[in-house]
N, C-alpha and C positions, 0 to 999 in steps of 0.2 A: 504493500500500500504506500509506505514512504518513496519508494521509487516515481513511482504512477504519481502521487501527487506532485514531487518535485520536478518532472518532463513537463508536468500540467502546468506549473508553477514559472517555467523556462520557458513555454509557447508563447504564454500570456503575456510574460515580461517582455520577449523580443518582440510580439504583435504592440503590444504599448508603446514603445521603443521604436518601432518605423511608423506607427501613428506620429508621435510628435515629431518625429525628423522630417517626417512628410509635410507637419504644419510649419518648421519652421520655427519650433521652441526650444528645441536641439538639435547639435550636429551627431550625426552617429556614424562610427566608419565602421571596416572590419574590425579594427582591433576592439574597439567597445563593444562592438557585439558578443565578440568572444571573450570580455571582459565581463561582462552583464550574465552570460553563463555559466563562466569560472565562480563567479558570486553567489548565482544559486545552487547551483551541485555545491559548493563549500557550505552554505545552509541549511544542505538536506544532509548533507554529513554531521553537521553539527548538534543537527535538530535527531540525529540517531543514534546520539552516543545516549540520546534520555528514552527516546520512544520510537520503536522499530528498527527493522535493520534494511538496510539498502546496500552491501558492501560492492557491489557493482557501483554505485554511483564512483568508487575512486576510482575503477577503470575511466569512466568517463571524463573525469578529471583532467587521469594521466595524458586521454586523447588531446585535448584540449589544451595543454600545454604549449604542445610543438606549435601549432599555429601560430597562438598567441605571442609565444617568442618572436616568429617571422615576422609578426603582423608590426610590434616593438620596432625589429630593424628598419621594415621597410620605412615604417612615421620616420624614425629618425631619420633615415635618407631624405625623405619627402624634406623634412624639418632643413639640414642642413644645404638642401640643394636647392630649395626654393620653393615656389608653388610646382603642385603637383599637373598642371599642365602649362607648359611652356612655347610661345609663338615668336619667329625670330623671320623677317622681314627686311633683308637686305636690299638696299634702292638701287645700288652701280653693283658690279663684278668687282669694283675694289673692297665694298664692304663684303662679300663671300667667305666667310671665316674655313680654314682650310680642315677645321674638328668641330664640330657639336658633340654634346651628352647632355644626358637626363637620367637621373636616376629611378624615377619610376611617375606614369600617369601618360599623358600626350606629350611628344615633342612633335612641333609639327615645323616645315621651314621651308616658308614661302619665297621660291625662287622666279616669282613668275613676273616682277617689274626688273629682273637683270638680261642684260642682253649680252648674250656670251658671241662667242667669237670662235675664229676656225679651230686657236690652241685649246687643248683641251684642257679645261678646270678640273681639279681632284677636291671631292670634298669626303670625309666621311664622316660617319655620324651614328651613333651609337644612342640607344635605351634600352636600360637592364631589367625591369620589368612595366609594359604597358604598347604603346602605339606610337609609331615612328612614322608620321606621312611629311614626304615628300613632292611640294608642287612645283612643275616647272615651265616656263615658256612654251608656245606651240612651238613647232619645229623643231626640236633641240630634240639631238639623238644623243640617249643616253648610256653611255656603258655600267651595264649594273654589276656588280661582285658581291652582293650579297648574304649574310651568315643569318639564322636564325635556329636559337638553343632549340626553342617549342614552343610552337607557333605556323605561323605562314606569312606568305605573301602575297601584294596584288601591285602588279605592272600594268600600270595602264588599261585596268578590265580583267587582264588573265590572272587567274588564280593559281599561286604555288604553295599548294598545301597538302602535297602528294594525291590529289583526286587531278593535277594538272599534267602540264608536261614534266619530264622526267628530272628530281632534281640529283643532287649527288650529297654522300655523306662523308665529313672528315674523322680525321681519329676521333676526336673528342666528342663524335652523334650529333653535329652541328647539323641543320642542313645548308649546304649552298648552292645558292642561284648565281648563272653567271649568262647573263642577255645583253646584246645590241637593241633600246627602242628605241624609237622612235617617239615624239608626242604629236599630236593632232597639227595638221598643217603638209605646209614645204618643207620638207628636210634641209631648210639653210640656216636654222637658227644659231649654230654652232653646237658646238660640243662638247659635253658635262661625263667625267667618271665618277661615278658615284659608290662607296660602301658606306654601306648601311648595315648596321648589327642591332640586333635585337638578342635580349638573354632569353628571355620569356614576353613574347606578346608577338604583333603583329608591323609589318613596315607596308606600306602601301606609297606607293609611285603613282602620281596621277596628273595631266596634264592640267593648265591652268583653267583652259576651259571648262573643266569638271569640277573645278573647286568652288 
C-alpha cells in the first residue's frame, strides 16, 4: 500500500508541477522534475521506517540518481556557457568566426546575409548535447564533414539518420557524413566547408530560403 500511495503521491506532484510551469508560476526543467521525485520516494521511505514497508521504493531511488547527477552537469554547463539557446549572425565573411560551440540546447548560425566567394571558408562548429542548425546563402555549395555521437542529420531536406543514404562509422561509433551540396539557387555563390559535430542531438543544414 505504501508503494501505490507514494507513485500516487509522484503522478500528482509532477501533474501539479507542469500545471504551474505551464501557467507561468514556475520554471521547471528536467533536473527539478527528477528533483521533485527524489523528494517523494525519500518521503515514502521515511514515512516506512513508522508505517508499512515499500523496500522497492530504494530501488527506485537508486534509478533516479544517475539522471539526476546528469541533469546537475548539464545546468551547470547550461549555467556557465550561457543561455541554453544560442543565435550568432555574422553580416561580412570577415565576421565568420573560424569555431562555434554550445554546450547544450540550440546553436543555430545564421550564414545567410554573408557573401562568400570562390576561396573556400572553413568553419566548424560543434554542440555536445541539443541542435546544431546551420543556414546559408542560396547558391553556396557546401562541403559537409560531419560527426554525430547519437543522433542524425538533415542537408538541405535529406535525412541522415540511417533510414537515409548510407553513412559511415569511426572507431569511436560516431556516425559520419561527408557530402558536396549545394543550396537552393545558381551554384555561384561561393564556397563554405563546413564541420559540424554534435555529441548527442541533431545538426540540420538548411538553405536561407527555408529559414
Amino acid at each position: 500500500m505504501l508503494g501505490r500511495v507514494t507513485m500516487a503521491a509522484l503522478l500528482l506532484a509532477a501533474g501539479a508541477a507542469a500545471v504551474l510551469d505551464a501557467a507561468g508560476l514556475v520554471h521547471m526543467d528536467l533536473r527539478a522534475y527528477l528533483a521533485l521525485a527524489m523528494t517523494v520516494v525519500g518521503a515514502g521511505l521515511l514515512v516506512g521506517a513508522w508505517v508499512g514497508r515499500a523496500r522497492w521504493l530504494i530501488a527506485a531511488g537508486l534509478l533516479l540518481l544517475p539522471p539526476l547527477l546528469v541533469a546537475g552537469v548539464v545546468s551547470g554547463a547550461l549555467h556557465d556557457r550561457g543561455p541554453a539557446d544560442q543565435v550568432v549572425r555574422p553580416a561580412t565573411l570577415a565576421e565568420v568566426q573560424p569555431d562555434y560551440q554550445h554546450a547544450a540546447g540550440q546553436l543555430t548560425i545564421d550564414l545567410s546575409q554573408v557573401h562568400f566567394n570562390a576561396d573556400q571558408t572553413s568553419v566548424d562548429a560543434s554542440i555536445g548535447l541539443g541542435e546544431l542548425v546551420v543556414i546559408v546563402p542560396d547558391g553556396v555549395t557546401v562541403d559537409v564533414g560531419a560527426q554525430v555521437g547519437a543522433g542524425g542529420a538533415e542537408l538541405f531536406g535529406q535525412d541522415y539518420d540511417g533510414n537515409g543514404p548510407p553513412e559511415r562509422k569511426d572507431a569511436g561509433g560516431s556516425t559520419g557524413i561527408d557530402r558536396s551540396v549545394t543550396s537552393a539557387g545558381t551554384p555561384d555563390g561561393g564556397r563554405l566547408r563546413l564541420d559540424p559535430r554534435a555529441g548527442l542531438g541533431q545538426i540540420v543544414l538548411q538553405p536561407a530560403a527555408a529559414a
